[in-house]
C-alpha positions as CSV (number, residue, x, y, z in Angstrom):
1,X,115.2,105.0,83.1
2,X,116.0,101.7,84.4
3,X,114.1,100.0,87.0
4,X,116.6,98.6,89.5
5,X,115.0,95.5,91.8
6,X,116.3,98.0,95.0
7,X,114.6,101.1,93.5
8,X,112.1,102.2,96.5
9,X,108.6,101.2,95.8
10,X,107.1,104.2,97.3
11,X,109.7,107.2,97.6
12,X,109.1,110.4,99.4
13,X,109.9,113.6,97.0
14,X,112.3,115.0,99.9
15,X,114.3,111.8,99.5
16,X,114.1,111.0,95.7
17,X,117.3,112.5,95.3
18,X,119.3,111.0,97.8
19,X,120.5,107.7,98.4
20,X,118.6,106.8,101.1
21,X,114.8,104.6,100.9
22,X,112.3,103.4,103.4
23,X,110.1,101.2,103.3
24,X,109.4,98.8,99.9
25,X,111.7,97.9,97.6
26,X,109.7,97.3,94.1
27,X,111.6,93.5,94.0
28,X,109.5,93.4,97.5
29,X,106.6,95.2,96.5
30,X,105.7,93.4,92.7
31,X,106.4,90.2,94.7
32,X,103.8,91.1,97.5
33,X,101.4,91.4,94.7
34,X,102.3,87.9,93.0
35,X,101.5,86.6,96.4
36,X,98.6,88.1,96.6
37,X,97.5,87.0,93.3
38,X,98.6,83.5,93.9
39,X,96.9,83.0,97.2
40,X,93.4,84.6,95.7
41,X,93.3,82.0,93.5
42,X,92.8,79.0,95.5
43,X,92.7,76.7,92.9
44,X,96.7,77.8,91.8
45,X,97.3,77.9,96.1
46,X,96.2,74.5,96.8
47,X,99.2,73.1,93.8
48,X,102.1,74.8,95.8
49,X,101.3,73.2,99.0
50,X,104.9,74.2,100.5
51,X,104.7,78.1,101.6
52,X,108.7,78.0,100.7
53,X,108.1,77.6,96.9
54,X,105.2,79.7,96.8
55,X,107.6,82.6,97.9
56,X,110.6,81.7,95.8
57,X,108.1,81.6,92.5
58,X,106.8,84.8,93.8
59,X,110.3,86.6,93.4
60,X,110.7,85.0,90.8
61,X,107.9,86.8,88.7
62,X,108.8,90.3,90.7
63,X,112.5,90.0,89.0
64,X,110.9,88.6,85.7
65,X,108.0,91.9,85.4
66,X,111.4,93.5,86.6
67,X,113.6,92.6,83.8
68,X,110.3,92.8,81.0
69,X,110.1,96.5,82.3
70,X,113.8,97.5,81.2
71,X,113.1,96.1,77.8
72,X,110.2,97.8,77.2
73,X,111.2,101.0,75.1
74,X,110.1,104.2,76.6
């Protein structure tokens, strides 16, 4: 199964077979956490001192965990 950066974070059964997703996307979701991880560690924080980098790196490592996912063999 391929992870797809779109793919809902959190589906609901009823809608797992349909087309249509709330909330999340796991691009969104895996880049929440980078964020999170980033901004915890204040010493990494206080280098990016423009909140417009610290958000492009954290997409960056959601697409990245995104793409290392699909390699992985199942």
């Amino acid at each position: 199964m391929t992870i797809k950066a779109d793919d809902s974070a959190y589906p609901h059964r009823e809608y797992v077979s349909r087309p249509f997703y709330h909330g999340l996307t796991k691009r969104e979701h895996f880049a929440g956490l980078a964020m999170q991880g980033m901004l915890a560690n204040s010493a990494h924080a206080d280098q990016l001192h423009n909140d417009d980098r610290r958000a492009d790196l954290c997409v960056v490592f959601a697409d990245a965990l995104i793409a290392a996912l699909n390699e992985q063999p199942k």
